[in-house]
N, C-alpha and C positions, 0 to 999 in steps of 0.2 A: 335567757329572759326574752330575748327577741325573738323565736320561735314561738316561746308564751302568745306574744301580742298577734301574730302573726293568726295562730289557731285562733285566739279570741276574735281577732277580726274577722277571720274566716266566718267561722260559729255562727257572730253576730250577721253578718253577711247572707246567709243562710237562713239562719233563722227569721230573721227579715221576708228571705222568700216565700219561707215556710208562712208564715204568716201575713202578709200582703199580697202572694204571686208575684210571679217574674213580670209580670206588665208592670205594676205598679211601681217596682222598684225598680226598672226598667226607665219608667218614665223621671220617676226621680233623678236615676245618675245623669239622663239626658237637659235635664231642666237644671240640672249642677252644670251642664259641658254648656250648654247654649248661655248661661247667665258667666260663665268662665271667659268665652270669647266675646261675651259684648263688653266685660269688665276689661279686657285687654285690646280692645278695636281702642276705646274710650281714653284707654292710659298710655297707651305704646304708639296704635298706628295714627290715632289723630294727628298727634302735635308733627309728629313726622312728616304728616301730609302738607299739614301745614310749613311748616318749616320748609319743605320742597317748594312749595306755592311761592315763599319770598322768592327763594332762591333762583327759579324758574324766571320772577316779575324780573329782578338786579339783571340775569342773564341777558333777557329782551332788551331790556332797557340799554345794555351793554352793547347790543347785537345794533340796534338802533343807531347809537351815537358814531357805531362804526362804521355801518355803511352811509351816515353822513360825512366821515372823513373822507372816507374814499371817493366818492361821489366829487369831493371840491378837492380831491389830489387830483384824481383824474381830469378833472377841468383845468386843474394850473400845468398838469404834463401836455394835457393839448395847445394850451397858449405857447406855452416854451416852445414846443412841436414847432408850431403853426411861423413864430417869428422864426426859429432857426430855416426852417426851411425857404422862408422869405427872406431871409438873408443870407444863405446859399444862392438863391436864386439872383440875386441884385450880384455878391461876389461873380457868377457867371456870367453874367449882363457884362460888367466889367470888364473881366478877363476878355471877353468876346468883343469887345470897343478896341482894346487893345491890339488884341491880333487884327482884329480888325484895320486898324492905322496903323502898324508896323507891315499890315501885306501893301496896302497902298501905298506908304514911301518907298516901300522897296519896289515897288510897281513904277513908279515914276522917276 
């Protein structure tokens, strides 16, 4: 029975040409293909596009937040920085008073 429809289709198909020419029917199957892809632009790739579009904004907006953390880590890592090293520095001060007065009493 499926060879049936297959011939019929053919036939049909055919006889079409026969009757129309191969332009016109031609134009037909194409004006089916081009109304098949705008119907599927419309249903499938929009919303998707769309849907990327959020996805994309939430991203940024993520990518944003983050280099405002980093931006004020790296500000409180340079303060910490900034005081340890001034208080290594004061420790050396120190230490250097020390030796310092321990060469002069043993100097005198």
């Amino acid at each position: 029975m499926q060879d049936e429809i297959n011939v019929v289709q053919e036939i049909s198909i055919a006889q079409l040409i026969a009757d129309f020419g191969f332009p016109v029917v031609m134009v037909v199957g194409l004006g089916y293909f081009v109304y098949y892809v705008w119907k599927t632009i419309n249903n499938v790739i929009d919303p998707a596009v769309q849907e990327m579009k959020g996805t994309i904004i939430r991203l940024t907006d993520q990518l944003r937040l983050l280099d405002q953390d980093m931006i004020r880590l790296q500000t409180k890592v340079n303060t910490v920085l900034k005081n340890k090293n001034k208080q290594v520095l004061e420790n050396e001060k120190e230490k250097n008073k020390k030796t310092d007065r321990n060469n002069r009493t043993r100097k005198i």
